[in-house]
C-alpha positions as MATLAB code, in Angstrom:
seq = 'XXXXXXXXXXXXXXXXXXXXXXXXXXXXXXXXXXXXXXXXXXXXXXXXXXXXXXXXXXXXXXXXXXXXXXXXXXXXXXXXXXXXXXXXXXXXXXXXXXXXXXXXXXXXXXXXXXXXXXXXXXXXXXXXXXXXXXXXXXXXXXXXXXXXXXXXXXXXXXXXXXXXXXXXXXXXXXXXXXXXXXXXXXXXXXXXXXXXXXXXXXXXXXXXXXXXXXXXXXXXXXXXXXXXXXXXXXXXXXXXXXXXXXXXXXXXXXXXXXXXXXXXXXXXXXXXXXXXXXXXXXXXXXXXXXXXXXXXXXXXXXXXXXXXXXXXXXXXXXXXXXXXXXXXXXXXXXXXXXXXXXXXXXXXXXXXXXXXXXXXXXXXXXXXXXXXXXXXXXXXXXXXXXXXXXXXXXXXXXXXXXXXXXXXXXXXXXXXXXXXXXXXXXXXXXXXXXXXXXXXXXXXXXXXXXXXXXXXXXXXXXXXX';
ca = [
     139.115   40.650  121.432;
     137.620   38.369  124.186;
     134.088   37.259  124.374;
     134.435   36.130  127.842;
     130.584   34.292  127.919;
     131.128   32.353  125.057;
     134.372   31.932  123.494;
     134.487   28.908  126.038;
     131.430   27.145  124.734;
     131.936   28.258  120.968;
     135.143   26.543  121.396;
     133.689   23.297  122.891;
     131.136   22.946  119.682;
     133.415   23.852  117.023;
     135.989   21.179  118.610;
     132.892   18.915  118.289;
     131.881   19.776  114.576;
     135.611   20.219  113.164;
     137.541   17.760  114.833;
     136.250   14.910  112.521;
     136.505   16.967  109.124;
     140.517   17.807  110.173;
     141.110   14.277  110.947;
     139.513   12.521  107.696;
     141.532   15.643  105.744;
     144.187   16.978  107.023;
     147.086   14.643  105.074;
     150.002   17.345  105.127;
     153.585   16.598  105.998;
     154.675   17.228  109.969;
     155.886   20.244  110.838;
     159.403   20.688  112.004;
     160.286   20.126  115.940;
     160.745   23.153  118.013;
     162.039   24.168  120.951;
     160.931   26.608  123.590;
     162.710   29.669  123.029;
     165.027   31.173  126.161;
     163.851   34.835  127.006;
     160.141   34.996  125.369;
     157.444   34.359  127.248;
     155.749   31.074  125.438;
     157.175   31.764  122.138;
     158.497   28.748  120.193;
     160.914   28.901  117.892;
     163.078   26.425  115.335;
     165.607   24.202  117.119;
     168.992   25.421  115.085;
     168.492   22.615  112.859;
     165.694   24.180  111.379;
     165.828   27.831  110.888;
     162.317   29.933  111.268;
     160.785   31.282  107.676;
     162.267   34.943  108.152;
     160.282   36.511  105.498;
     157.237   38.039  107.520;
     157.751   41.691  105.704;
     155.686   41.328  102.421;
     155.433   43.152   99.289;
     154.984   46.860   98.846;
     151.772   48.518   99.280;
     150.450   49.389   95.822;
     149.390   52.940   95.118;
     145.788   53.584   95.966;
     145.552   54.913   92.504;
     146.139   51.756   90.605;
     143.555   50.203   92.639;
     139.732   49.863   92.429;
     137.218   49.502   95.458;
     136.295   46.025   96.187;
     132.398   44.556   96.349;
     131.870   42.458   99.280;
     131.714   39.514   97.451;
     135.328   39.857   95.725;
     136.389   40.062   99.331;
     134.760   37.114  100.134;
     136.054   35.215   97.096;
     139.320   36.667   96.856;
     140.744   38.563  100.327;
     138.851   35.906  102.416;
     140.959   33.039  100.806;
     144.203   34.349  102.678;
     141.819   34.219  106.126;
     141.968   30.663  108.447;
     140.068   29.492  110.875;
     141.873   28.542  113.836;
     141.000   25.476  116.396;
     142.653   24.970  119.891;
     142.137   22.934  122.476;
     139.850   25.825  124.007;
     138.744   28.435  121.772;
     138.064   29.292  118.039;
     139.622   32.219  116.268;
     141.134   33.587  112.727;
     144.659   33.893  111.282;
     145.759   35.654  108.506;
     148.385   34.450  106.010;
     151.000   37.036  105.629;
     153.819   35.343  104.070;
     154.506   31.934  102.432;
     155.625   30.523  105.335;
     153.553   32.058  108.449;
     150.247   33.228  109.545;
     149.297   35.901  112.158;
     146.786   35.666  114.908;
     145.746   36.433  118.671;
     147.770   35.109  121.399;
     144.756   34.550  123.340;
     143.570   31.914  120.392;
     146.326   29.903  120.653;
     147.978   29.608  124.278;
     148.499   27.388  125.634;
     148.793   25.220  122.914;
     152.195   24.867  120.896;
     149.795   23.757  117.613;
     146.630   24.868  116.708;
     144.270   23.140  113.278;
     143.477   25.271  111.047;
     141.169   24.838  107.994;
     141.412   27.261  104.689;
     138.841   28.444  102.562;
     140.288   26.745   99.248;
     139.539   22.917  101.825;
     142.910   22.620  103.001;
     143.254   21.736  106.318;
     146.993   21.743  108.499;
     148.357   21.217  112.390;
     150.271   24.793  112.137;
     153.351   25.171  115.091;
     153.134   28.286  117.240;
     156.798   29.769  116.785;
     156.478   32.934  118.706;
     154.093   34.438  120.947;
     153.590   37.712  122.799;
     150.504   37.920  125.454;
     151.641   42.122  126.202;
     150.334   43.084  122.002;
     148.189   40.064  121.801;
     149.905   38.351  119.022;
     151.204   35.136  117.745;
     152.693   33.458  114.753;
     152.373   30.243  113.186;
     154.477   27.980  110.927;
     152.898   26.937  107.983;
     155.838   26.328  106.038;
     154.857   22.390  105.337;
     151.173   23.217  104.762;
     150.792   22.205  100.709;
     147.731   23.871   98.604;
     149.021   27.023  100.197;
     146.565   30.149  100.182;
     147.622   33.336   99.134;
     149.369   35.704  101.162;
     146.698   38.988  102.048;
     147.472   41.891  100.433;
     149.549   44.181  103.306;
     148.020   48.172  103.460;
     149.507   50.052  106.129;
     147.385   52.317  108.501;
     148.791   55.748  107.519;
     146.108   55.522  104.450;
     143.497   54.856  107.221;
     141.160   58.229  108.554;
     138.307   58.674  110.346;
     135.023   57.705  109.104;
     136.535   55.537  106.415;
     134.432   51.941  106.235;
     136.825   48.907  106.535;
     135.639   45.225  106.805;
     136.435   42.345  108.955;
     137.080   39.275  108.026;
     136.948   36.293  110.346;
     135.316   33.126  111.439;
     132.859   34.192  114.210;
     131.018   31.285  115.884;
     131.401   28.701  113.539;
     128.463   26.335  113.274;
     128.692   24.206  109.722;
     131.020   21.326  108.990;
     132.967   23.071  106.765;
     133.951   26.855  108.465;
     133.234   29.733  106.348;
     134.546   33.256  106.750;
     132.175   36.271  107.120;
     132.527   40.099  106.268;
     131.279   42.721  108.647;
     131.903   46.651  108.434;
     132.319   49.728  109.971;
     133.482   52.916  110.087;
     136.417   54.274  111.723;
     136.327   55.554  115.350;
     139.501   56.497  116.275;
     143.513   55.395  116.993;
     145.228   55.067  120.006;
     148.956   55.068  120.197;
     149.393   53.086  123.181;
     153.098   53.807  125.042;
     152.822   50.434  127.112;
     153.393   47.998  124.917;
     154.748   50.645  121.635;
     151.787   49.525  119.157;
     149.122   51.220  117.698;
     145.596   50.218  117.832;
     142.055   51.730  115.793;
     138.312   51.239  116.431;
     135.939   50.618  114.046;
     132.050   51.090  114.565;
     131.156   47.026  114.235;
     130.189   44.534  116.947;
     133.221   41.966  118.070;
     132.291   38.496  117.885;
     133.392   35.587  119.470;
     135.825   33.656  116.884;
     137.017   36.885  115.058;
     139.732   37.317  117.151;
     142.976   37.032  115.057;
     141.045   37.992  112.241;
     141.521   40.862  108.907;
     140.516   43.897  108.810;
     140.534   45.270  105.879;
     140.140   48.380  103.592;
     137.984   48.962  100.279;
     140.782   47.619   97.677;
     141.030   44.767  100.132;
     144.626   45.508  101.779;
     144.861   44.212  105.651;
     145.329   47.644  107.859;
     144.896   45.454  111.149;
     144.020   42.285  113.093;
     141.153   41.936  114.754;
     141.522   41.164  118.331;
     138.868   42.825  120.645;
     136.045   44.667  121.366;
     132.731   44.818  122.528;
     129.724   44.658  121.045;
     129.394   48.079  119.515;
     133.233   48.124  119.169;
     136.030   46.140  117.703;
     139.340   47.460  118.517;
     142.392   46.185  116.232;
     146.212   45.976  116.061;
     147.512   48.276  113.234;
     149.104   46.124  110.620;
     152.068   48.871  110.205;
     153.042   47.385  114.398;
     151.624   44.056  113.900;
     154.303   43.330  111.217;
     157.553   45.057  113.375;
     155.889   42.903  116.238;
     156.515   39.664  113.945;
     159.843   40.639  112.928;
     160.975   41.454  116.868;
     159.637   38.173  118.319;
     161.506   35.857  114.978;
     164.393   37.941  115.593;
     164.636   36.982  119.024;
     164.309   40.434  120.400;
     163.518   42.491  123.795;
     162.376   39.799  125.924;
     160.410   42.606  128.268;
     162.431   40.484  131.211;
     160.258   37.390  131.308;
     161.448   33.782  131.878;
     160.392   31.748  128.893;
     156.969   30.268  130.423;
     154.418   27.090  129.527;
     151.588   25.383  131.009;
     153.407   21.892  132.103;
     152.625   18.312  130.837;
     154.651   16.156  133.030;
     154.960   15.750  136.485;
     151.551   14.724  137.549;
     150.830   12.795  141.136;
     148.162   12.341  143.186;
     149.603   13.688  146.164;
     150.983   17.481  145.897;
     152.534   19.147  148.956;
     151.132   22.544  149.618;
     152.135   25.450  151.406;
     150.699   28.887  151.376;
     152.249   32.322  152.523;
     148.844   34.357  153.183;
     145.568   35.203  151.928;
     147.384   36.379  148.532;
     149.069   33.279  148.167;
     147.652   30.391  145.980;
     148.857   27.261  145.030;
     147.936   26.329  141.075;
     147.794   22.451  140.028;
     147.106   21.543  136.840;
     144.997   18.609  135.125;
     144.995   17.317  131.394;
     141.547   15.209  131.655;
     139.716   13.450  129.103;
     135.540   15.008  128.896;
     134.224   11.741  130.676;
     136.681   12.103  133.440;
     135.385   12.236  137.197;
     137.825   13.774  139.988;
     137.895   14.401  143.448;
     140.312   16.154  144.980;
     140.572   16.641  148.968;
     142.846   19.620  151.218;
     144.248   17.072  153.423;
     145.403   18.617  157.077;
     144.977   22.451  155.649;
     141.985   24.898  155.891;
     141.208   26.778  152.858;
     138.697   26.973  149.577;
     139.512   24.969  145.956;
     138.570   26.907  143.191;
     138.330   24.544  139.991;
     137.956   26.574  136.498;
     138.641   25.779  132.899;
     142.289   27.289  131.602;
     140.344   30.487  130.232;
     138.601   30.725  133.799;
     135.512   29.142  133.171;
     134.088   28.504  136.679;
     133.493   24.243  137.137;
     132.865   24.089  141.097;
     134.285   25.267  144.435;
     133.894   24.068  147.493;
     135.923   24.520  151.074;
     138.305   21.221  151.461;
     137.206   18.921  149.011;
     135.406   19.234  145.320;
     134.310   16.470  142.590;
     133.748   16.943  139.113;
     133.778   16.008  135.621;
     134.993   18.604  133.336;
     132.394   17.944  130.652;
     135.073   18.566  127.678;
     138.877   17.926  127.041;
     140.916   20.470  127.873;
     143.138   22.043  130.491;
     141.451   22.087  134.089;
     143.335   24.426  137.133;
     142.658   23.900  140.563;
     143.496   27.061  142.819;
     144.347   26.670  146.515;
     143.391   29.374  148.521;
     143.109   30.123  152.189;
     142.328   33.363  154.856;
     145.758   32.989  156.308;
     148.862   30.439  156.224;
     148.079   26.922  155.081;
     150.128   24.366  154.432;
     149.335   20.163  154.141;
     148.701   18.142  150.738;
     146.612   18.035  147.925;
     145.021   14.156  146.953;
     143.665   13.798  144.040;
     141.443   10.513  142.209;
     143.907   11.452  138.985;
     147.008   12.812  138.894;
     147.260   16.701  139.079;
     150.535   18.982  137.937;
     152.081   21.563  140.625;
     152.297   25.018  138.807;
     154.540   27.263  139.501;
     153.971   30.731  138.350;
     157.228   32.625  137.649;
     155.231   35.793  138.976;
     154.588   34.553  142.469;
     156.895   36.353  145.026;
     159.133   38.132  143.400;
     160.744   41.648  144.824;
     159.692   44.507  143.109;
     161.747   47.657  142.790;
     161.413   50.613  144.918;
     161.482   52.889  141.935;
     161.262   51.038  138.584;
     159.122   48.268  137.173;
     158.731   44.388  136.760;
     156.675   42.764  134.124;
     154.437   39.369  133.995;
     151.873   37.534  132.922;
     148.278   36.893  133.417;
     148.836   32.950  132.027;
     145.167   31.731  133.057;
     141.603   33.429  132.917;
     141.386   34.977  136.540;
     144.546   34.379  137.787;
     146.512   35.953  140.382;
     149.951   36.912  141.135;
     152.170   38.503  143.892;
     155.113   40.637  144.694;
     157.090   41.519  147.775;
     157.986   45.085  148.346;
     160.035   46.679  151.731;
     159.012   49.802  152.915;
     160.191   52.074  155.831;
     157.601   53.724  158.117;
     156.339   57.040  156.857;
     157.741   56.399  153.263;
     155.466   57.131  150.742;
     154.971   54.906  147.436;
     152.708   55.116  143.856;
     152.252   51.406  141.980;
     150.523   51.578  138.698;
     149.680   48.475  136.681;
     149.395   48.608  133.309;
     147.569   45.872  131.032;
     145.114   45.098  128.401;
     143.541   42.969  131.036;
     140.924   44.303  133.154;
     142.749   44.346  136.821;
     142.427   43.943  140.576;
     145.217   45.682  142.507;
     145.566   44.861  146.511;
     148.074   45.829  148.672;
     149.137   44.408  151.836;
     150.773   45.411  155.290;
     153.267   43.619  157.232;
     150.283   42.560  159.140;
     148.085   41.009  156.243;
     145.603   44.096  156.272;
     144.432   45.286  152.985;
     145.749   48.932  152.789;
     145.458   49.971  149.476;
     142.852   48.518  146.363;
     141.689   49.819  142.854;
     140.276   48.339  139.664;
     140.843   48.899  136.493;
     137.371   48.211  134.881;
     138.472   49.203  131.054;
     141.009   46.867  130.345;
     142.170   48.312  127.568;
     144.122   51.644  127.493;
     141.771   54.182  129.218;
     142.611   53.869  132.752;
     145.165   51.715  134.904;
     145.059   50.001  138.123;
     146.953   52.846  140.762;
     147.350   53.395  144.691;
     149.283   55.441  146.679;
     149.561   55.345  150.521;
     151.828   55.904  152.941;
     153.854   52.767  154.875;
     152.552   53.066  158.504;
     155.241   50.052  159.249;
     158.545   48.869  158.181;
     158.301   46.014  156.444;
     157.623   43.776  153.715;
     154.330   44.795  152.048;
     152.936   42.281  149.493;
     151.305   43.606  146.091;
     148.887   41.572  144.537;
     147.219   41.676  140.696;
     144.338   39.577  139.433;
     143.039   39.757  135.893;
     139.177   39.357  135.656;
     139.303   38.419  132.017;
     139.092   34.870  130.698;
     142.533   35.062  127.906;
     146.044   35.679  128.817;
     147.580   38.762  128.814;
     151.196   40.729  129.764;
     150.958   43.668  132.317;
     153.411   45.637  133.721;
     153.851   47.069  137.476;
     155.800   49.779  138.232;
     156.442   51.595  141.684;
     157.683   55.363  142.352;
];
């Protein structure tokens, strides 16, 4: 779940409000060092000195029988304790304790940070390590294995005992605005469940609004049991993971599992100049640079010797300023900045910069795809853009479908630059994909381009027959 107007600014005031209470509190022991994990895309895991907690599978669902239905305010005072708020550098969101040792939550609430704060109902407050990630279901887990005062771990239900028209509640931290966060409880009835065969997880409506900051959050049924994590929505929807996937999800990415074929990827730290060398292929090329600025910073940047546009945006594609050749600005609050190159045609010359900037190179940029079979990747930015080479013979005809929970621009190129081929995928979310089909007028090497539109990162998948 996204809230692509505001989770930007929500983010900026909670960092505001919270950032003082975690640093006058939060007196708990460091968390072990990690290491970026070969084969995952961003997730973290343990170096082997330090094995991962391996204990995500928790107790056994109790019979509905023994149980009794929960008032709202036993959820709040007893379910809601095992419900975080989460703080990264650009966004607010929930986590839910599932085990001693970790808590679940939304990939898009943590990347691209490798810790996140996080603040508990019972006051305790923590700097939690991201040990695994996965942008394709949405998910993440943390390490909370040094956190002392530990909350309880939630109460695990399992979707099966789910139908339609049953009321569940959701429990989350939706636009924080006091010193000290405090969970909410919305409801709603169940709409429906979707089995989706992309990414092998299972996903349920409910009939309440998705809010900004609930992402990552519980949903839960009357005796209080988690059936799902919130994620997203809109705002007569909220569409959740099922907790029965969510769980086999934690268990494959701590195991090390099915990589889906992606290089291990994160944004970059080091490496910044002031002077980047630039060189672009066409109009679906871009070159990325990255800046780690403090609020009160002000930046220039000039195209030296090249003709194109410089798109400046916040990491979850905020829009700061554009402008053809040369931009200034001050980014208003701390957090990632990305500065896209663009131009009509080839460009090449430098990039100069009043503070250093990082060259990023996106491991999705110009690779070959198949003629019959598939390549996945990863939106890694709000709005951003990737591209893949394809060789076709004259007359041969060709079908490329792109599957994501992002919403999705699809162009596709001729030998010649010409845009022959184009469709969107205005859903985002399992109801349609982005698909052409055409026929190669030329031999030659076609280039296939995909843009999300939505602000959070996400995994897609394009496949060709």
């Amino acid at each position: 779940m996204t809230n692509e107007d505001g989770r930007w600014l929500v983010g900026a005031l909670a960092l505001a409000v919270v950032t003082a209470f975690l640093v006058a509190t939060a007196m708990q022991a460091p968390a072990p060092s990690y290491q970026l994990a070969d084969g995952i895309p961003g997730a973290r895991v343990p170096s082997t000195t330090m094995p991962p907690p391996t204990e995500p599978s928790p107790a056994t669902v109790p019979e509905v029988e023994a149980l009794l239905p929960l008032t709202v305010e036993a959820l709040r005072d007893d379910v809601a304790q095992s419900v975080g708020f989460v703080l990264s550098q650009q966004s607010t969101g929930s986590g839910v304790v599932i085990s001693e040792n970790l808590m679940l939550t939304n990939a898009h609430v943590v990347w691209p940070d490798s810790t996140v704060s996080l603040v508990f109902p019972n006051g305790a407050t923590f700097r939690g390590r991201v040990i695994a990630l996965d942008p394709f279901v949405d998910l993440a887990v943390v390490d909370i294995s040094r956190l002392t005062r530990k909350p309880p771990p939630i109460t695990i239900g399992s979707i099966s005992d789910v139908e339609v028209g049953d009321e569940l509640y959701v429990i989350g931290y939706p636009a924080p605005d006091e010193f000290t966060p405090e969970p909410t409880i919305d409801s709603g009835e169940v709409l429906g469940f979707t089995d989706w065969q992309f990414t092998g997880v299972g996903w349920f409506s409910i009939g309440a609004p998705a809010i900004g900051g609930q992402s990552g959050g519980a949903v839960v049924d009357e005796f209080g049991r988690i059936v799902g994590i919130s994620t997203f929505g809109s705002s007569a929807s909220l569409t959740s993971i099922s907790i029965d996937d969510a769980l086999a999800e934690v268990d494959r990415l701590l195991a090390d599992a099915d990589s889906r074929g992606l290089e291990p990827r994160e944004l970059p730290h080091a490496g910044a100049r002031r002077s980047n060398a630039i060189g672009l292929d066409g109009p679906w090329d871009q070159q990325l640079l990255l800046g780690w600025f403090t609020e009160d910073a002000n930046v220039r940047i000039d195209w030296e010797g090249g003709n194109g546009d410089l798109i400046v945006t916040s990491i979850d594609g905020v829009a700061i300023t554009d402008g053809p050749g040369r931009v200034e600005f001050s980014p208003l609050f701390a957090f990632p900045v990305m500065i896209a190159a663009t131009a009509d045609d080839a460009a090449g010359g430098s990039i100069e910069s009043s503070l250093p900037l990082i060259a990023y190179d996106d491991p999705d940029h110009g690779k070959v795809l198949p003629r019959d079979g598939s390549l996945s990747g990863v939106y890694e930015v709000g709005g951003d853009r990737d591209y893949f080479y394809l060789s076709l013979r004259e007359g041969e005809s060709v079908s490329i479908t792109v599957e994501s929970a992002a919403r999705t621009r699809l162009f596709v190129y001729d030998p010649d630059a010409a845009v022959v081929a184009s469709d969107r995928d205005t859903s985002g979310f399992i109801a349609s994909d982005a698909q052409v089909g055409f026929v190669a007028a030329a031999t030659g090497r076609y280039v296939v381009t995909v843009e999300s539109t939505m602000a959070t990162v996400s995994g897609y998948t394009i496949a060709t027959d």
